[in-house]
C-alpha positions in Angstrom: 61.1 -176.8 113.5 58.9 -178.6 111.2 58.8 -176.8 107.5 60.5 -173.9 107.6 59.4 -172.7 104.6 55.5 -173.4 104.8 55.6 -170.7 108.0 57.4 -168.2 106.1 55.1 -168.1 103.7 52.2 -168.4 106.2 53.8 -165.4 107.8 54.5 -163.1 104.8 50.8 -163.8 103.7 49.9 -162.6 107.1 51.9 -159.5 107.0 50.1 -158.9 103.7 46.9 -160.0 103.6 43.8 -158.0 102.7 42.2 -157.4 105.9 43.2 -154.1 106.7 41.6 -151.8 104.8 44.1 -149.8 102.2 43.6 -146.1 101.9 42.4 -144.6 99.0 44.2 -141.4 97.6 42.0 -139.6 95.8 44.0 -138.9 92.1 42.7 -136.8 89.2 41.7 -138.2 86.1 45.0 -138.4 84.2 45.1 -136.4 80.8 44.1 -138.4 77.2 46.8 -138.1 75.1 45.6 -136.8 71.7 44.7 -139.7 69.1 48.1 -140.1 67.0 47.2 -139.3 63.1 48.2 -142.3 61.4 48.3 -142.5 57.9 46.8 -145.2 55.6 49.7 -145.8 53.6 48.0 -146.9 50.2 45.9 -143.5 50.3 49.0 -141.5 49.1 49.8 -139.3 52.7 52.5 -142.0 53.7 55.4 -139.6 52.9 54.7 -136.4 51.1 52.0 -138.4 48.5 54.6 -140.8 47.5 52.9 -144.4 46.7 53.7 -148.0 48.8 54.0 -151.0 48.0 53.0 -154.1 48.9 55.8 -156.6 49.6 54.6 -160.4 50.7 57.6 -161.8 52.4 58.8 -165.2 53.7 58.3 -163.6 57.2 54.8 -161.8 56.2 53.6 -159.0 54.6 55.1 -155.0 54.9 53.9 -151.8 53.3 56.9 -150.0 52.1 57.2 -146.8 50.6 58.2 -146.2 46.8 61.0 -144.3 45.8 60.3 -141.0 44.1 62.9 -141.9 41.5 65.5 -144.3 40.4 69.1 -143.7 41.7 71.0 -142.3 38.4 72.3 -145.1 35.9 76.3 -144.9 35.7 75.9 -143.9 32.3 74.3 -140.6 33.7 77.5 -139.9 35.9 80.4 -140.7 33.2 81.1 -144.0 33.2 81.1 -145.1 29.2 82.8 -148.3 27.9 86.5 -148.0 27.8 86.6 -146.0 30.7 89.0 -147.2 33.1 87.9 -147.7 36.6 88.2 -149.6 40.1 85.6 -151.4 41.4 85.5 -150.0 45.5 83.7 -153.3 46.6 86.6 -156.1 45.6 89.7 -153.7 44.7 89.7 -154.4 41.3 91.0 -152.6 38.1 89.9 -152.5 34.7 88.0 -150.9 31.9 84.3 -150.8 31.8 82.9 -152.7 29.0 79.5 -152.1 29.1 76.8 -150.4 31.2 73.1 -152.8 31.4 70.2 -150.6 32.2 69.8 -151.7 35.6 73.0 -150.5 36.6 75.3 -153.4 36.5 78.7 -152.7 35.3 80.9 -155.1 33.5 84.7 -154.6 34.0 87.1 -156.5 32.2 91.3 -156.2 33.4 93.8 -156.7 30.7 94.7 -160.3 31.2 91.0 -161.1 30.3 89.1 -161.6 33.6 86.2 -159.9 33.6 83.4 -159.5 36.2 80.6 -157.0 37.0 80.3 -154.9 39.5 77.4 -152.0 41.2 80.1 -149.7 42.9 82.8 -148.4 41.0 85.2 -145.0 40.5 87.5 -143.4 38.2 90.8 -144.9 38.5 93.6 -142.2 39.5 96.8 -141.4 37.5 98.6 -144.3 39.0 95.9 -147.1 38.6 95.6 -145.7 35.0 99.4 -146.7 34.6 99.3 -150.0 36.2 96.1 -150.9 33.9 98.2 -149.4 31.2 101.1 -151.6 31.8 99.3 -154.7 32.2 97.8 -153.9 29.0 100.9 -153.6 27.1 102.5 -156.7 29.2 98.8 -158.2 28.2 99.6 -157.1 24.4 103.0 -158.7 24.5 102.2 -162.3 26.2 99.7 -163.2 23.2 100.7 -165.2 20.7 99.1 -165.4 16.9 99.6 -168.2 14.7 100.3 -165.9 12.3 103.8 -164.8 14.0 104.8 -168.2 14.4 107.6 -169.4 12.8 107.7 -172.4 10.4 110.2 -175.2 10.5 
């Protein structure tokens, strides 16, 4: 049997090949689909009249819509300075020492390590007594010159 493979191929393109003639079904025209209404988003109808914006990327450009307003500043929900608090991303206790504009909060724990944080919640009763007693174990460990004594 000389090339096995040549004939099978000869044969399937045989069994196939175009000289019969296929029957035609007649089909009825199929339905157009209604012409989707897309918006031009810098026009104002891209959600509700809220504006986009353009954002150039590394990986090109998108149209994105704007926010109709800021998420609330912590300030707005309660956090002041002093406040005690834990920060839900890292776990961390302390009070709040300030609150930038943006959002940002900066927490300081007794023992003086500080940090800022986005995420953060009223510590409960029993946080508030651990930052309480770090504070007064805090208040206890420093040492002034002034209460040194002299030789």
């Amino acid at each position: 049997m000389r090339n096995p493979i040549a004939r099978l191929f000869a044969w399937t393109r045989a069994r196939f090949s175009s000289s019969r003639p296929t029957p035609q079904i007649p089909t009825a025209p199929a339905p157009t689909p209604p012409e989707p209404g897309n918006p031009h988003p810098l026009d104002g109808s891209l959600t509700g009249g809220d504006t986009a914006a353009l954002w150039v990327t590394p990986h090109g450009i998108d149209i994105r819509p704007r926010p109709a307003a800021r998420p609330p500043v912590p300030e707005a929900v309660g956090i002041a300075p002093g406040a005690m608090v834990v920060d839900t991303v890292t776990g961390g206790m302390g009070r709040v020492r300030n609150v930038a504009p943006n959002g940002m909060i900066s927490v300081e724990h007794p023992n003086g390590y500080a940090w800022k944080a986005c995420a953060v919640r009223a510590a409960n009763s029993i946080e508030r007594l651990n930052l309480l007693a770090a504070d007064a174990a805090q208040a206890s460990r420093t040492y002034r010159q002034a209460d040194a004594p002299t030789p």
